[in-house]
N, C-alpha and C positions, 0 to 999 in steps of 0.2 A: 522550388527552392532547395538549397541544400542544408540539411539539419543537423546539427553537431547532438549526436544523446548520450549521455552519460547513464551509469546503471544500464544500458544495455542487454546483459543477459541478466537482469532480474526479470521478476513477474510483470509487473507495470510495464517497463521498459522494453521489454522482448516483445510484448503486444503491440507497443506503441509504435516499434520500428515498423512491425506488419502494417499498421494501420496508414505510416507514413508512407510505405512502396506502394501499397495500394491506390493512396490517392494521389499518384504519381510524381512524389519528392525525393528528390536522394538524398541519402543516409551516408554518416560518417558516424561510427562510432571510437567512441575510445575504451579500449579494454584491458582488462590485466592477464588473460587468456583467451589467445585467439585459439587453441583448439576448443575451448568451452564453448567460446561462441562457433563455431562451427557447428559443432553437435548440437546445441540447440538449434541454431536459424534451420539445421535440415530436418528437424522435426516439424519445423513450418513451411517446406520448401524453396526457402528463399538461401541466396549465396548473398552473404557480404563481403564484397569488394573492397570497399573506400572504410579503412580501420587504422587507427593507431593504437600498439601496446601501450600499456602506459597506468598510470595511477592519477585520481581528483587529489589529490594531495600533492601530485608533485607540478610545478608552476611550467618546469618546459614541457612536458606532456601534455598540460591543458590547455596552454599557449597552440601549439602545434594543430593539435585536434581542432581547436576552431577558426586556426586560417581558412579563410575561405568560401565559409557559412556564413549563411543567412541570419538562421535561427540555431536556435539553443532547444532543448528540452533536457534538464536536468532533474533524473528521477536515484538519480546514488546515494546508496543508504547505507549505513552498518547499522542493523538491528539485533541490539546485547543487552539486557538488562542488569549484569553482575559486575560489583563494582572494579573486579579485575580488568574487563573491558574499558574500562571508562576512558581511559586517557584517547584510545586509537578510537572509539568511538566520536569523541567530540572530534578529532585528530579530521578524521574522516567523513561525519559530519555536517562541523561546522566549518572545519579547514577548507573541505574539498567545496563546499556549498560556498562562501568568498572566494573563493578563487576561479571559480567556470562562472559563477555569476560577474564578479570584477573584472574579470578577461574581457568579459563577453562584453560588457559596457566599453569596456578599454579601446576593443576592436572595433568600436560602432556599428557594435549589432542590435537589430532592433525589435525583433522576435526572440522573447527570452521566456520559457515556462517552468517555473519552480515548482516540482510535486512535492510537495510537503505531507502531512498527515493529521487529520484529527486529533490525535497525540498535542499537536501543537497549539490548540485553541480547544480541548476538553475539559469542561467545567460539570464535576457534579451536583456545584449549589443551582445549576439553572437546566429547566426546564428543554430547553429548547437554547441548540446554536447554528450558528449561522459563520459566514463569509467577516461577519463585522466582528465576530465575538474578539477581545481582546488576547490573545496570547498565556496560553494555562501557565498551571505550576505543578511539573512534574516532579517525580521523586526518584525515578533510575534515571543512569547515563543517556539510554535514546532516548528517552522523555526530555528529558532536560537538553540535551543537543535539538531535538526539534525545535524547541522552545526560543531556542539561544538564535537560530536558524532564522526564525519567524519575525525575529524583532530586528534581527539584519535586514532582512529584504524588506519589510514594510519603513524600514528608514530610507531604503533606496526609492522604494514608492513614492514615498512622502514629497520625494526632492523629483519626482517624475518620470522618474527610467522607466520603459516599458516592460516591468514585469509582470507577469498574470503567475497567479500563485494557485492550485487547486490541493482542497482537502481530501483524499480521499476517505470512506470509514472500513472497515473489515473487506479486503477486496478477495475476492473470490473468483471460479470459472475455470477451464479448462489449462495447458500444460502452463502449471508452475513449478519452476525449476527450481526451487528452493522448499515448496511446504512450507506455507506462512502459517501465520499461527490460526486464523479461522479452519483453514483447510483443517489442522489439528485435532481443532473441536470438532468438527465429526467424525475425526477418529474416534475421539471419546463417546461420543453420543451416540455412533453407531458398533461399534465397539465394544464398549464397557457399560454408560449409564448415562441417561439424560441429565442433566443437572435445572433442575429448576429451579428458580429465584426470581427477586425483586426486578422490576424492569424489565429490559431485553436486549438486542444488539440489529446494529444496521449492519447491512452486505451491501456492496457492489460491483458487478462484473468487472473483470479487470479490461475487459476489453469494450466498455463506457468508458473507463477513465481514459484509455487510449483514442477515443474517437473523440473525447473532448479536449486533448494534449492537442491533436491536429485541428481540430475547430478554432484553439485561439490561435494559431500559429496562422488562422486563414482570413483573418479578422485585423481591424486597421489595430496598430499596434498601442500601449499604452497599459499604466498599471491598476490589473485589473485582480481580482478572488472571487472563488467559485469553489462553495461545499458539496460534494459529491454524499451527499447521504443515502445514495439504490434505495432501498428499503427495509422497514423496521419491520421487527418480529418479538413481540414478548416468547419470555422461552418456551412456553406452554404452549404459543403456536407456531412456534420453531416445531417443536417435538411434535406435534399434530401432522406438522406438514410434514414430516420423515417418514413417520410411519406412513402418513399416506403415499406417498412415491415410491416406498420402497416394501409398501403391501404388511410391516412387521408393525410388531406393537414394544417399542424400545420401554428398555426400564426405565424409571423416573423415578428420582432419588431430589424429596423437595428441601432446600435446605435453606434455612434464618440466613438474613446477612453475617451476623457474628458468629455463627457458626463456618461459613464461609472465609469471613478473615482470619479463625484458627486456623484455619486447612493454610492461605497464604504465607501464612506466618511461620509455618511447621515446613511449608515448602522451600521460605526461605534458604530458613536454617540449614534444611539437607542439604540446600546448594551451597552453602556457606562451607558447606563440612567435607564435601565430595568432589567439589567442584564444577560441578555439573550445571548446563544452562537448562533451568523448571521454568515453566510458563505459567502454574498459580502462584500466583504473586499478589501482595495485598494490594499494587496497584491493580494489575489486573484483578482482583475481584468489586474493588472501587470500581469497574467498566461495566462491571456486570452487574453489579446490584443497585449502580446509581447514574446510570446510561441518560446522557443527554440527547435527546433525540434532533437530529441533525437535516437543519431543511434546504429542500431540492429548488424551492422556490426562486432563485434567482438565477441558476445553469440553466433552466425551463423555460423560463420567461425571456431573459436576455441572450439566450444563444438556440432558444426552441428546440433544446433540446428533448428527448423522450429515452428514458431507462430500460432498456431487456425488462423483459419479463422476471420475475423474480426468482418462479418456482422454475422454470425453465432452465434458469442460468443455475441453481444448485440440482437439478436433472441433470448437468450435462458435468456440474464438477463432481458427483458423486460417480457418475459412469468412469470419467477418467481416472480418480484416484483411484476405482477397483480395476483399471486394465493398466496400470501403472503400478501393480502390487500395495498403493498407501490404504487398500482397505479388502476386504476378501469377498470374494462375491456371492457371500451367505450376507453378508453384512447390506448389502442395498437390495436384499428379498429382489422383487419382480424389476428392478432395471438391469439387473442380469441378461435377462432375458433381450435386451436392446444393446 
């Protein structure tokens, strides 16, 4: 079939198209830079042919992109936490997310897959969430635009479109063209300083969420949700498992919740005063000290699927980010050597 993907040369997106030429689908992407996406698709050896310039925000662009197609996978994100962002953030979004999703219905198409994010249904008064959990309450612009996002398409569900929605949580794995924010924390933890605290964080390979994007797209159509939760790690055996891969013994610096949400709150502010986009932030320390753990249970069971390996998939993203310059190859001790 032919698949319209949005977000394209993102991390998710960039996989996903590999993973659709692979199991022998064409690919149309729409992009705001066709030289970007060249340089990236030749880092995976693939040429994209069948492309539209263009923007999810604007209506004849996304019109255009998906004459033609089958399917849909829309993975386009702006991820900004500061409230200068905010407007082009929902803009982009929630704008661009009605509009490739409405088209797409418009068009009658009937293969449609919403990457959404954890962000969207993250609650730290509950233990454990899921595919059902209800739709969070975030506190920055992409928080709140996911959110806003989630409760459009499950009203499109509701009335029966064939949407399938997946959550991904901390995606991780080899070339990310952007440096997401997990990638990040291992700059810091291999880098500068383990941060231990309450709870801990899920990872999953970006290239599961891409063979599960093609999985529903291969399945009878209908609106469906799927949380992608890879696998959890309290951060103590985060840090355990680092130093073991990488033969070193990282500092660890343990630190109280409240004293964590100073540090967010202090980060804020800098950013407030400088300008600058900071990644601790009090909601992200809310992720980290009061992390809902995210079950795989239903992607497993109803699509049979099976997750990489865990320490594997951060083997192979620590490799890359040191031969990529995102981290020095003192920094991941003995996989240097690989």
């Amino acid at each position: 079939m032919r698949v319209m993907v949005t977000g394209g040369t993102g991390f998710i997106g960039s996989h996903t198209v590999v993973a659709l030429l692979k199991a022998g689908h064409q690919v149309r992407l729409l992009v705001r830079s066709e030289e970007k996406m060249r340089k990236l698709f030749a880092i995976h050896d693939v040429e994209i042919e069948d492309y539209i310039v263009g923007d999810v925000t604007d209506k004849t662009s996304v019109s255009e992109a998906l004459k033609g197609c089958d399917a849909v996978i829309h993975t386009a994100a702006m991820v900004a936490t500061q409230k200068k962002y905010a407007e082009l953030v929902h803009r982009t979004n929630v704008g661009g997310t009605k509009l490739v999703i409405g088209q797409a219905l418009e068009q009658g198409i009937k293969q449609i897959v919403h990457v959404s994010s954890i962000t969207a249904i993250f609650d730290p008064e509950l233990s454990q969430v899921d595919e059902n959990t209800e739709p969070g309450k975030a506190s920055n612009a992409y928080g709140q635009s996911k959110v806003e996002c989630e409760h459009y398409v499950r009203k499109l569900q509701a009335q029966g479109a064939p949407i399938a929605i997946t959550y991904p949580t901390g995606v991780i794995g080899p070339n990310d063209p952007g440096l997401t924010e997990p990638l990040q924390a291992f700059q810091i933890f291999l880098g500068k300083l383990a941060v231990v605290t309450t709870t801990g964080i899920q990872f999953v390979d970006v290239r599961d969420c891409a063979d599960v994007n093609v999985a529903l797209l291969e399945r009878e159509p209908g609106p469906s949700r799927y949380a992608l939760g890879g696998h959890y790690y309290l951060w103590g055996e985060l840090t355990d498992l680092l130093d073991d891969l990488t033969g070193r013994k990282l500092f660890r610096l343990k630190l109280a919740p409240k004293v964590m949400y100073l540090a967010g709150t202090i980060s804020e502010m800098y950013g407030r005063i400088t300008g600058q986009e900071v990644t601790t932030t009090r909601e992200a320390v809310t992720y980290a000290t009061k992390w809902s753990v995210v079950s795989n249970t239903k992607v497993e069971q109803e699509l049979g699927f099976k997750f990489r390996d865990g320490r594997q998939t951060i083997e192979e993203t620590l490799i890359w980010m040191a031969q990529n310059g995102h981290l020095q190859m003192k920094h991941i001790g003995r996989l240097a050597n690989q």
